[in-house]
C-alpha angles and dihedrals in degrees: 000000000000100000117241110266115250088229142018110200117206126214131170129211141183122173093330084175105057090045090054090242093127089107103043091043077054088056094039097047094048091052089063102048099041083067117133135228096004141090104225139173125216109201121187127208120201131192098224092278119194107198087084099273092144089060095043086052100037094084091058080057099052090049091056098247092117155030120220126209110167121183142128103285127176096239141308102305078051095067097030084062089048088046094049084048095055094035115119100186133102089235141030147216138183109220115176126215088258101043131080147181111253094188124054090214098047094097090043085053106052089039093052088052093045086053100043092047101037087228116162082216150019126197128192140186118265146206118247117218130188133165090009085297125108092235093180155324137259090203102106091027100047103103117171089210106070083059085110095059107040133346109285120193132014133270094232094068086051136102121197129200102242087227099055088071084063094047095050111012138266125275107309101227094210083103125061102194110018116038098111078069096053078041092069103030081066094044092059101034077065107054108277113151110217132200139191131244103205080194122104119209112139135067126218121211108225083187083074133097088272103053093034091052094042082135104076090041095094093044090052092048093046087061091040088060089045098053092040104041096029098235143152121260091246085056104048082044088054098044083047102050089041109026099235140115125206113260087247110045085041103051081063102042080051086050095050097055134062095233122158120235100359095187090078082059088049099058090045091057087044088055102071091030112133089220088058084050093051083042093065099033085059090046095059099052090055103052127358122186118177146131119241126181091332101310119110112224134189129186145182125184090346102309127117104231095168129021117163120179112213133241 
């Protein structure tokens, strides 16, 4: 009896040929399979291509790297949601064409933590190409917290339970860019419990359909907080442009998750909250103590009660 695989990987292709992606789908392809400690399967999804793709790609088949499924789809979420369906794995993983995997553990990492900490899914910070070139790094950016406000890591440093697709729904292709967003926002607002791989192992191509159309992120995530939170266009606009969410809205959205010290959430909320700002602003009326070009200078309501000039 062949044993299920730990993890199915997903890419989707569409005349890789005629777009001049051949070498980056090679590199793609070998990352994958050069993976460690785990029996894996890569299937790729392809949108009915017509450059010869299929023959390029025919010969990893044969080897036995990949798994090939080609048909008309509406998109890319379109074909994550066939491959998902088809996936055998206990996990799962979303790989584009133009990404790839720079360390052969990464996969067995994020896996071993998953299952240690029965966790539905891991993230993990990732490493940012364009132009062939590692340009940065989200490692010491990347903060969970901010995953109520706007999307927050990328899907290629993610690993998925296989079964979590059945409990909240696959990708809603309403959106072309950012449903595996909307993806996680449900997935959370339904229970999911969530951990971190401090471990960097993918790239993401920032010369693919995600980093050259940055531009219709924000107006795809504005409609994701609206479906999710039931608000008004001028409020997801407003949680967008200050990352906060009104006490009320966001205790719920907290109760409804199965998030881990809250309490960390909770002071990010409180960070951007217009009361902290008044806070301060009152606060410094009253008493104000600071240093200033070498002078000491203390005030209250306004007066200056000390002011020393050092020496």
């Amino acid at each position: 009896m062949t044993k299920r695989a730990d993890i199915s990987i997903i890419t989707a292709t569409y005349n890789l040929l005629a777009t001049g992606r051949k070498e980056k789908m090679l590199r793609c392809l070998e990352s994958i399979h050069n993976q460690e400690k785990i029996r894996l399967e890569h299937i790729i999804i392809d949108g009915a291509s017509t450059d010869g793709t299929l023959d390029f790609l025919k010969p990893y088949e044969e080897k036995g790297w990949i798994k090939i499924y080609s048909e008309p789809d509406s998109g890319i979420y379109d074909a994550f949601n066939k491959g998902v369906k088809k996936a055998s794995g206990e996990y799962v993983c979303f790989i584009n064409s133009d990404d790839y995997l720079f360390r052969n553990d990464g996969l067995f990492a994020a896996i071993s933590l998953l299952r240690k900490t029965k966790a539905d899914f891991s993230y993990s910070p990732v490493l940012y190409e364009k132009g062939g070139k590692i340009i940065s790094s989200d490692e010491t950016t990347l903060d969970f917290r901010d995953i109520f406000y706007h999307m927050t890591c990328n899907h290629q440093g993610m690993v998925f339970k296989q079964s979590l697709f059945e409990q909240v729904g696959y990708h809603d292709q309403t959106y072309t860019i950012c449903a595996d967003y909307d993806f996680i926002l449900r997935a959370i607002l339904r229970g999911a419990k969530f951990v971190k791989l401090p471990q960097q192992y993918a790239v993401f191509s920032m010369d693919g359909y995600t980093g050259t159309h940055m531009e219709n992120i924000a107006a795809e995530q504005l409609g994701i907080l609206m479906k999710n939170y039931g608000c008004t266009q001028d409020q997801a606009q407003k949680i967008q442009e200050i990352s906060y969410i009104p006490w009320k809205e966001f205790i719920k959205l907290l109760s409804l998750s199965k998030i881990r010290d809250k309490y960390k959430y909770i002071l990010r909320n409180w960070r951007h909250s217009p009361f902290r700002k008044k806070l301060r602003s009152i606060r410094h009326f009253f008493i104000k103590l600071r240093t200033r070009k070498g002078n000491s200078v203390l005030r209250i309501l306004g007066i200056t009660i000390i002011q020393e000039e050092k020496k």
